[in-house]
C-alpha positions as CSV (number, residue, x, y, z in Angstrom):
1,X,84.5,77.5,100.4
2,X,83.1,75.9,97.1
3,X,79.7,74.6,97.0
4,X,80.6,71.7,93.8
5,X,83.0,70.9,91.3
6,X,82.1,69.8,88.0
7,X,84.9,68.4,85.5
8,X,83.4,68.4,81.5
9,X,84.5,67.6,78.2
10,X,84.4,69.4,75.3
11,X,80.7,68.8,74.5
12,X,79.5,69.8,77.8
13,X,79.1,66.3,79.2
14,X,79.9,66.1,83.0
15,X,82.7,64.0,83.4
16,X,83.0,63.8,87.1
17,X,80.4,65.6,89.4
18,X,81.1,66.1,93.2
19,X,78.2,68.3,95.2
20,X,79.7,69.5,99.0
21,X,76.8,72.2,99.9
22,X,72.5,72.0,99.6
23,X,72.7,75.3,97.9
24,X,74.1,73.9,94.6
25,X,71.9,71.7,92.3
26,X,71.4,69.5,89.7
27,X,70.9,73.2,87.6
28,X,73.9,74.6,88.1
29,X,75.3,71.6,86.1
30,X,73.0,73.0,82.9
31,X,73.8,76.1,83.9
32,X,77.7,76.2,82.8
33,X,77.0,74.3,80.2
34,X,74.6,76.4,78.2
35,X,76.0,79.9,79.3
36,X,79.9,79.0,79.1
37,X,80.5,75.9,77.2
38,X,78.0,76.2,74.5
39,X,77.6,79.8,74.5
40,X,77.4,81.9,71.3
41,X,80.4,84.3,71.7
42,X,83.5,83.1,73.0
43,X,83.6,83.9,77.1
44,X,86.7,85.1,77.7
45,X,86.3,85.7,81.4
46,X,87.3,82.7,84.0
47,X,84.5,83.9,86.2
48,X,80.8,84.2,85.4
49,X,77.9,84.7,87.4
50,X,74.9,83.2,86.6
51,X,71.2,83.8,88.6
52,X,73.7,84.8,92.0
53,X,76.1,81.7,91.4
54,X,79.6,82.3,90.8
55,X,81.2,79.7,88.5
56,X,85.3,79.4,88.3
57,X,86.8,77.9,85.6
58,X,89.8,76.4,84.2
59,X,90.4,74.8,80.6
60,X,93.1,72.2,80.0
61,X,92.8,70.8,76.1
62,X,89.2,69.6,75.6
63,X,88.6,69.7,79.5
64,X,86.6,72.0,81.5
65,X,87.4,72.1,85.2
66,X,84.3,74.2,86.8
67,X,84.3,74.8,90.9
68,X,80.6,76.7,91.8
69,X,79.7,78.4,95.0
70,X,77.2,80.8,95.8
71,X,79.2,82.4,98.8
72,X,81.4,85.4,98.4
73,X,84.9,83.7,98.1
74,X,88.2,84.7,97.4
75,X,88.5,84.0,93.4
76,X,92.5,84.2,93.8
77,X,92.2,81.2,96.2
78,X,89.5,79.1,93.8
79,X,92.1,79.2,91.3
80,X,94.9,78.6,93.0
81,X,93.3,75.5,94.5
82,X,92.1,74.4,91.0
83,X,95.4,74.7,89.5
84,X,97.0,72.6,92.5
85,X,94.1,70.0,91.8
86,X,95.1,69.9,88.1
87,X,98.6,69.6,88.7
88,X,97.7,66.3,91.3
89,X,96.0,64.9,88.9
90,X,98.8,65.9,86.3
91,X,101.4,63.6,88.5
92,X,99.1,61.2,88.9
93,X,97.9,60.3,85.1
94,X,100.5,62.9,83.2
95,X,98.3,64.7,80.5
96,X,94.9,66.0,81.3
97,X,92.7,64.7,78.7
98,X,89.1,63.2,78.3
99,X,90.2,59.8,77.9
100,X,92.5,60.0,81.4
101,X,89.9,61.5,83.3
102,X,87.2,58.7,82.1
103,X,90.2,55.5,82.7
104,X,90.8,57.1,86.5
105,X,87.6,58.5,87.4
106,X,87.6,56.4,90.4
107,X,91.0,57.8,91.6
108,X,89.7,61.5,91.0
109,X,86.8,61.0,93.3
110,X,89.6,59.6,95.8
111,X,91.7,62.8,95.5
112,X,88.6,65.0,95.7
113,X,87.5,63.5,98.8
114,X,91.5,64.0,100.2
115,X,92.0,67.9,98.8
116,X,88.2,68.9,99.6
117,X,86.6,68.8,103.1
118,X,82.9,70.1,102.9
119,X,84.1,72.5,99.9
120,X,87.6,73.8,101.9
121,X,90.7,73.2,100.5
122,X,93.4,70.5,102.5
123,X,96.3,69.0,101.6
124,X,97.0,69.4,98.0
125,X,100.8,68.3,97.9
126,X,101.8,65.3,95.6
127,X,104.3,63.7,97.4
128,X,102.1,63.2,100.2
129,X,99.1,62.3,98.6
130,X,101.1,59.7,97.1
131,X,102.5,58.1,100.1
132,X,98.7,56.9,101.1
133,X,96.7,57.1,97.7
134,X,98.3,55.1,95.0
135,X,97.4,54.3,91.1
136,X,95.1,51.3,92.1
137,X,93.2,53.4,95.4
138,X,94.0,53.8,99.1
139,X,97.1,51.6,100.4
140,X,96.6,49.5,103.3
141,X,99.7,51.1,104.5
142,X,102.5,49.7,107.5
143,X,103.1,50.9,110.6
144,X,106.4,53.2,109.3
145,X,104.7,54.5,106.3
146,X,101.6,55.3,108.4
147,X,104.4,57.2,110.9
148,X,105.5,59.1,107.6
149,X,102.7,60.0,106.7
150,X,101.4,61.7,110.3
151,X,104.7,63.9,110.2
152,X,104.4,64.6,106.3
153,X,101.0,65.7,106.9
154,X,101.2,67.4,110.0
155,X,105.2,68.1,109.9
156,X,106.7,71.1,108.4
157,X,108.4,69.1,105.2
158,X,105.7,67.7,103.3
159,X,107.5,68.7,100.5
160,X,110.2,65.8,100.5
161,X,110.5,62.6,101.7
162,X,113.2,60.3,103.5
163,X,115.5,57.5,102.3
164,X,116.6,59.5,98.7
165,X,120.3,59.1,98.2
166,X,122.3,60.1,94.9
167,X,125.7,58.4,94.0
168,X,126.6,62.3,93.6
169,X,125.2,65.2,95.3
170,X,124.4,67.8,93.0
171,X,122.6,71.5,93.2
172,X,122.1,73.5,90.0
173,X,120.8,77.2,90.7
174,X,119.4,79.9,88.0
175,X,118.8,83.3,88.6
176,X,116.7,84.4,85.8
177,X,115.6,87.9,85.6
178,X,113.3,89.9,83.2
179,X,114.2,93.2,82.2
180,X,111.0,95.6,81.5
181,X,111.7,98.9,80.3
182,X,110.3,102.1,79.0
183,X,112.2,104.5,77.3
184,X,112.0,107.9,75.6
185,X,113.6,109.1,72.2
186,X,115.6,111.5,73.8
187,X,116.9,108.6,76.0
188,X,115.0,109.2,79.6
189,X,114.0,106.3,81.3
190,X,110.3,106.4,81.6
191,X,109.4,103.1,83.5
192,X,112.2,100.3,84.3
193,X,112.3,97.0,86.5
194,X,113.3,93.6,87.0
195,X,110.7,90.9,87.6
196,X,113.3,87.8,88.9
197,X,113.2,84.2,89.9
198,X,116.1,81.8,91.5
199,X,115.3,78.5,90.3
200,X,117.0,75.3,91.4
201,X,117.5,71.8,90.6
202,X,118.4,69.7,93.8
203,X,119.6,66.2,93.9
204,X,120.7,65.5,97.5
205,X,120.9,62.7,99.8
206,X,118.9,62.6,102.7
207,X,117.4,65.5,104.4
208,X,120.1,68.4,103.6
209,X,119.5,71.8,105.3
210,X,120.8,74.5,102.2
211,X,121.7,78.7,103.6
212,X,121.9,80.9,100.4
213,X,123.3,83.9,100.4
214,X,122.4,87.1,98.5
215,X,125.0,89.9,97.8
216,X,125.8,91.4,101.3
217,X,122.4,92.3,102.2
218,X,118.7,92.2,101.0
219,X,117.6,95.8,101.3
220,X,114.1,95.9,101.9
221,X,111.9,99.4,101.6
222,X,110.5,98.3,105.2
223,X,114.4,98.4,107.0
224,X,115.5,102.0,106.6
225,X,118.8,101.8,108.4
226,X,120.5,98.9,106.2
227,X,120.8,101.4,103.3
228,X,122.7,103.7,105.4
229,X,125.4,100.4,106.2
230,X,125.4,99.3,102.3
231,X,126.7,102.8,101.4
232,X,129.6,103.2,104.6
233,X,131.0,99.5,103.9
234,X,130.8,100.4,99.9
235,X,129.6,96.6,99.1
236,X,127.4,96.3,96.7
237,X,123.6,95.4,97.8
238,X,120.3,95.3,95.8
239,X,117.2,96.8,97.4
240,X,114.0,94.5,96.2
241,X,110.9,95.9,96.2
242,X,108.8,93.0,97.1
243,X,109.5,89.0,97.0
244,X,107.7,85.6,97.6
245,X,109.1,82.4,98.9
246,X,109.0,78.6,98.2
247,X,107.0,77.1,101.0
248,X,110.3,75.4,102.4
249,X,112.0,78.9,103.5
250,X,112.2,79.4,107.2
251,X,110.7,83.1,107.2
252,X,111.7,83.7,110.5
253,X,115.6,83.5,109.5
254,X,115.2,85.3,106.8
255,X,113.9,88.3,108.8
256,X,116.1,88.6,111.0
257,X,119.6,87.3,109.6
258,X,118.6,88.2,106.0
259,X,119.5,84.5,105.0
260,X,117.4,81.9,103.1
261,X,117.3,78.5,105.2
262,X,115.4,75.7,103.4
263,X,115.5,71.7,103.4
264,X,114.8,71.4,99.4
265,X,112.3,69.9,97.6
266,X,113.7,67.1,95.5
267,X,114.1,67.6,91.4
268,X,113.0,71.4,90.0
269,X,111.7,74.1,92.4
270,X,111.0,77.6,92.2
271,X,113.0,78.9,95.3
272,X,111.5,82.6,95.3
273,X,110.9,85.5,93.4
274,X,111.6,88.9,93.6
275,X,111.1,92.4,91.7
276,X,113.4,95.2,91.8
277,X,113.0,99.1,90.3
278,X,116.5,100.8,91.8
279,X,119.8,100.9,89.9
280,X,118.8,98.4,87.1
281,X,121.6,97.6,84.8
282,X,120.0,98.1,81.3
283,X,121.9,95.7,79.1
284,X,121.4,97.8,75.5
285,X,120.5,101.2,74.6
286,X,118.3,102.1,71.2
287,X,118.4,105.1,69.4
288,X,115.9,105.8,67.1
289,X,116.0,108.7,64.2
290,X,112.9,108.6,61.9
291,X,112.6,111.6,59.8
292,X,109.6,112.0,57.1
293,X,111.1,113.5,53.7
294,X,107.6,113.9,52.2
295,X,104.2,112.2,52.0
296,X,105.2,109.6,50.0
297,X,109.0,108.6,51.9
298,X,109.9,107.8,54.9
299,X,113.8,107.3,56.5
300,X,114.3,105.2,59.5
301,X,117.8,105.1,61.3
302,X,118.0,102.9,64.7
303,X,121.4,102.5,66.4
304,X,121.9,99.6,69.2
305,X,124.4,99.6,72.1
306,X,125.1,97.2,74.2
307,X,126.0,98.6,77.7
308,X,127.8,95.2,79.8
309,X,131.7,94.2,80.2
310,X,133.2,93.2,76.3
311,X,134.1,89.5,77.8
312,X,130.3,88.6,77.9
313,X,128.0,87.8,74.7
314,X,124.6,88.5,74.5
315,X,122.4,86.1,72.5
316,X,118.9,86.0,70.3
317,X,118.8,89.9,69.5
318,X,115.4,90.9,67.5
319,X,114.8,94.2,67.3
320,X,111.2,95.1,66.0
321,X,111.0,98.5,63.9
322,X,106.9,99.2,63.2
323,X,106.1,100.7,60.3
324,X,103.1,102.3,58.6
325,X,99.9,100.4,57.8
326,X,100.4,102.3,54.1
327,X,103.7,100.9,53.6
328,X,104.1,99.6,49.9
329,X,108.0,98.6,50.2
330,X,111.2,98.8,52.2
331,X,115.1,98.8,51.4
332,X,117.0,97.8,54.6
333,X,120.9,98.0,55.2
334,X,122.3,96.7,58.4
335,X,126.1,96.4,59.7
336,X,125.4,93.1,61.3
337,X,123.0,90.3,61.7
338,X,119.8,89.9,59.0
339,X,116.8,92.3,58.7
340,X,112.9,91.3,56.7
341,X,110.0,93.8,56.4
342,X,107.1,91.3,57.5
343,X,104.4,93.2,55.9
344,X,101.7,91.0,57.7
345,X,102.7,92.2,60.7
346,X,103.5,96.2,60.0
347,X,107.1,95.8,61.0
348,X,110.9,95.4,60.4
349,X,112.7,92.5,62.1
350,X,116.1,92.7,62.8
351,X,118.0,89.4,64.2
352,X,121.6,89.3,65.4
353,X,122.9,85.9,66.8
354,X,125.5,87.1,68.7
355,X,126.5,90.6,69.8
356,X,129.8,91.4,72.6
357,X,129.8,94.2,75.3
358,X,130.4,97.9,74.9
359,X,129.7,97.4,70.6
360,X,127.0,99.5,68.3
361,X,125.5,98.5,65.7
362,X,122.8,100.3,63.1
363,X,120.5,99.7,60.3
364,X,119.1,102.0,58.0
365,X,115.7,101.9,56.0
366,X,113.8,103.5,53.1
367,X,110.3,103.4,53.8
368,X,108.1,104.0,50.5
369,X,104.1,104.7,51.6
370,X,101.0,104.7,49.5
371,X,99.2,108.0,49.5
372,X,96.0,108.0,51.6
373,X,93.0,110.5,51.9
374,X,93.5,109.4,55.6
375,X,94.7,112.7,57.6
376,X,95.2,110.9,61.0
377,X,98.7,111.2,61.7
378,X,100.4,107.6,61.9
379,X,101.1,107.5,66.1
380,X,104.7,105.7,65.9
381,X,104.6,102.7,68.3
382,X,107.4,102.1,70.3
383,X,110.7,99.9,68.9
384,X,110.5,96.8,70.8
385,X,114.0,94.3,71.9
386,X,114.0,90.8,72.5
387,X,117.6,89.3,73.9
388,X,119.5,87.1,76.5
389,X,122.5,88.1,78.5
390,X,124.7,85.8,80.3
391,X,124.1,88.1,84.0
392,X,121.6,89.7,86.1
393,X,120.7,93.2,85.4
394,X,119.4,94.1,88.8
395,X,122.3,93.2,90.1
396,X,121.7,90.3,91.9
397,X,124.4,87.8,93.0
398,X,124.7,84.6,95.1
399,X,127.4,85.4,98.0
400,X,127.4,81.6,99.1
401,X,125.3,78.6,98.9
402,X,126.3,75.8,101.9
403,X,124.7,72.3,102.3
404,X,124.3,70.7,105.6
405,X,123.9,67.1,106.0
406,X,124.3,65.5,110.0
407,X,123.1,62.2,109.4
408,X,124.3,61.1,106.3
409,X,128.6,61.1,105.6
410,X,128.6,64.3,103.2
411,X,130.1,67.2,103.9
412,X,128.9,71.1,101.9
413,X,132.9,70.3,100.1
414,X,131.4,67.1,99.0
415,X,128.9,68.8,96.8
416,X,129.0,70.2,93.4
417,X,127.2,73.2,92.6
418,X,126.5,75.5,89.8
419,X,125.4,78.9,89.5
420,X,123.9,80.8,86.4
421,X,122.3,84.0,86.0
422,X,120.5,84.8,82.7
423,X,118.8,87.9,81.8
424,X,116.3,88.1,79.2
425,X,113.9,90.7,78.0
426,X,110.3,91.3,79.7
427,X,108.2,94.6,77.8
428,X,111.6,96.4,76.1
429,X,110.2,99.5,74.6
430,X,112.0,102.9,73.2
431,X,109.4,105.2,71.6
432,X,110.3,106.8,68.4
């Protein structure tokens, strides 16, 4: 429930104003401007308070997006609905810039009086607003479009429209997951797990119903018999912690027959997202050796494994050795790839292109330090691991993926689909 929303520039001028409560005035305008915008020290926080008003904001280039309300409101939700605003007006006008707002300020005030209703939230999907609110203003529209726009906006797919058609029928899917891991010298995992997404790219004719299919069964914490069945049948099945759906997933399917039932969303879409902390697949192992030799020389020895089948090839390997802030110079020797000291940033960087399954690799360093009259022991910060890995660490795998089409003549043989998983690194971290 917002009380206004203010859009500025960079010099605290008030680009578009828009006022939805009595308890909001002309002051809370200055307000923002003098204690956020043009304040002395950078404000870091998105929310500030000022004499009991809360203001939310959002900056995007040289623009300010402000919403204001004195009620107690849900900040998740302000900024959610900000960020859905921004990306309307994003589809509208592309970039978000002083210049675009000032050319379509007219349009703005259109959207705001379609998204906002006395300061709540309503429709904020493009596609629809599109159907009735065009570049120019509102469409005098006919009596179909007016029909698609009563089921679009009280339907349940607002997120596509009718009549597209594709001279193929295509479906590209990505599981990407991020692998976060904390590790000890000795080798115990401390902390691991895999924050994932399945993205997908859909270009279908027509209003196509898609079932996907993960593993043999999503293992949820909340179903304690299926973990019982995984282990008798001896398939394999990932137990997810938590995950969150597009908004085109029948729930109701997927809670009973553990299958994802959608109509898509033409173009790019984030389908869901999932995290995972059992049985994680850690794609490479470090082992760190760093042994002092006096006050003056230090010897660092850091071995890499990779730990995935020898057919597969992981990709844009940078390992990150830190060193100490009284380092004065480094020899490095490395079996494979190319190593720098980057003195500016306290640390050895060690890049390898390319690097197969079930393979080692190793370099070796000379540290030379600087005495110091400091007696503060240096803490050794953890080695960190950037890579990419051509599967999903967690496991995760796409059993089937079918397309349904009744009205139009396509059959789920008819369409071409492809499946990649990629695994990158999130926090990879092995103390030393």
């Amino acid at each position: 429930m917002l009380g206004g929303l203010f859009i500025y520039n960079h010099k605290g001028e008030v680009l578009i104003s828009r006022v939805y409560r009595d308890d909001i005035g002309r002051n809370a305008v200055d307000a923002f401007r003098v204690n956020v915008i043009h304040a002395r020290q950078q404000v870091r926080s998105p929310v500030t308070n000022i004499a009991r008003t809360s203001f939310f904001h959002v900056k995007r280039a040289n623009i300010w997006v402000a919403a204001v309300t004195k009620q107690n409101v849900n900040a998740s939700q302000v900024f959610e609905f900000l960020l859905k605003m921004l990306e309307v007006m994003g589809s509208y006008f592309g970039k978000i810039s002083e210049e675009n707002v000032k050319n379509n300020f007219v349009l703005i005030y259109e959207l705001l009086d379609e998204i906002l209703d006395f300061g709540y939230p309503q429709n904020t999907d493009p596609g629809v607003l599109k159907t009735f609110i065009t570049q120019q203003g509102i469409k005098t529209a006919s009596k179909e479009e007016q029909a698609q726009i009563t089921s679009q906006v009280t339907g349940q797919i607002g997120w596509r429209r009718e009549g597209i058609k594709y001279r193929r029928n295509e479906l590209f899917l990505d599981v990407i997951e991020y692998v976060n891991l904390l590790m000890s010298p000795q080798g115990q995992v401390l902390s691991a797990h895999v924050a994932g997404k399945v993205v997908m790219k859909s270009y279908l004719s027509g209003m196509p119903e898609c079932k996907f299919g993960i593993n043999d069964k999503i293992v949820m914490d909340a179903k304690k018999g299926t973990t019982d069945d995984a282990q008798r049948t001896g398939k394999t099945s990932i137990a997810i912690d938590d995950c969150q759906f597009h908004q085109c997933v029948k729930l109701s399917k997927f809670e009973t027959e553990h299958s994802i039932s959608f109509v898509p969303p033409d173009g790019e879409f984030e389908l869901m997202r999932y995290r995972t902390t059992k049985d994680i697949s850690l794609p490479f192992r470090v082992i760190p050796l760093v042994r002092e030799t006096g006050r003056t020389k230090m010897e660092v020895k850091v071995v890499i494994k990779s730990n995935f089948k020898p057919s597969l090839l992981a990709q844009k390997i940078e390992v990150r050795i830190p060193t100490p802030l009284n380092t004065s110079g480094v020899q490095l020797i490395c079996m494979k790839g190319k190593a720098k000291y980057k003195a500016a940033e306290n640390a050895i960087v060690w890049k390898i292109k390319r690097m197969g399954g079930m393979k080692e690799s190793q370099i070796s360093a000379e540290i030379e330090l600087l005495q110091t009259d400091n007696k503060k022991k240096w803490t050794r910060p953890p080695i960190s691991m950037n890579f990419e890995v051509p599967f999903a660490p967690s496991g995760f795998k796409v059993r089937f993926l079918k397309v349904f089409e009744s009205k139009l003549n396509y059959s789920d043989h008819d369409v071409i689909k492809w499946v990649r998983y990629i695994g990158r690194s999130g926090l990879y971290e092995t103390r030393c």
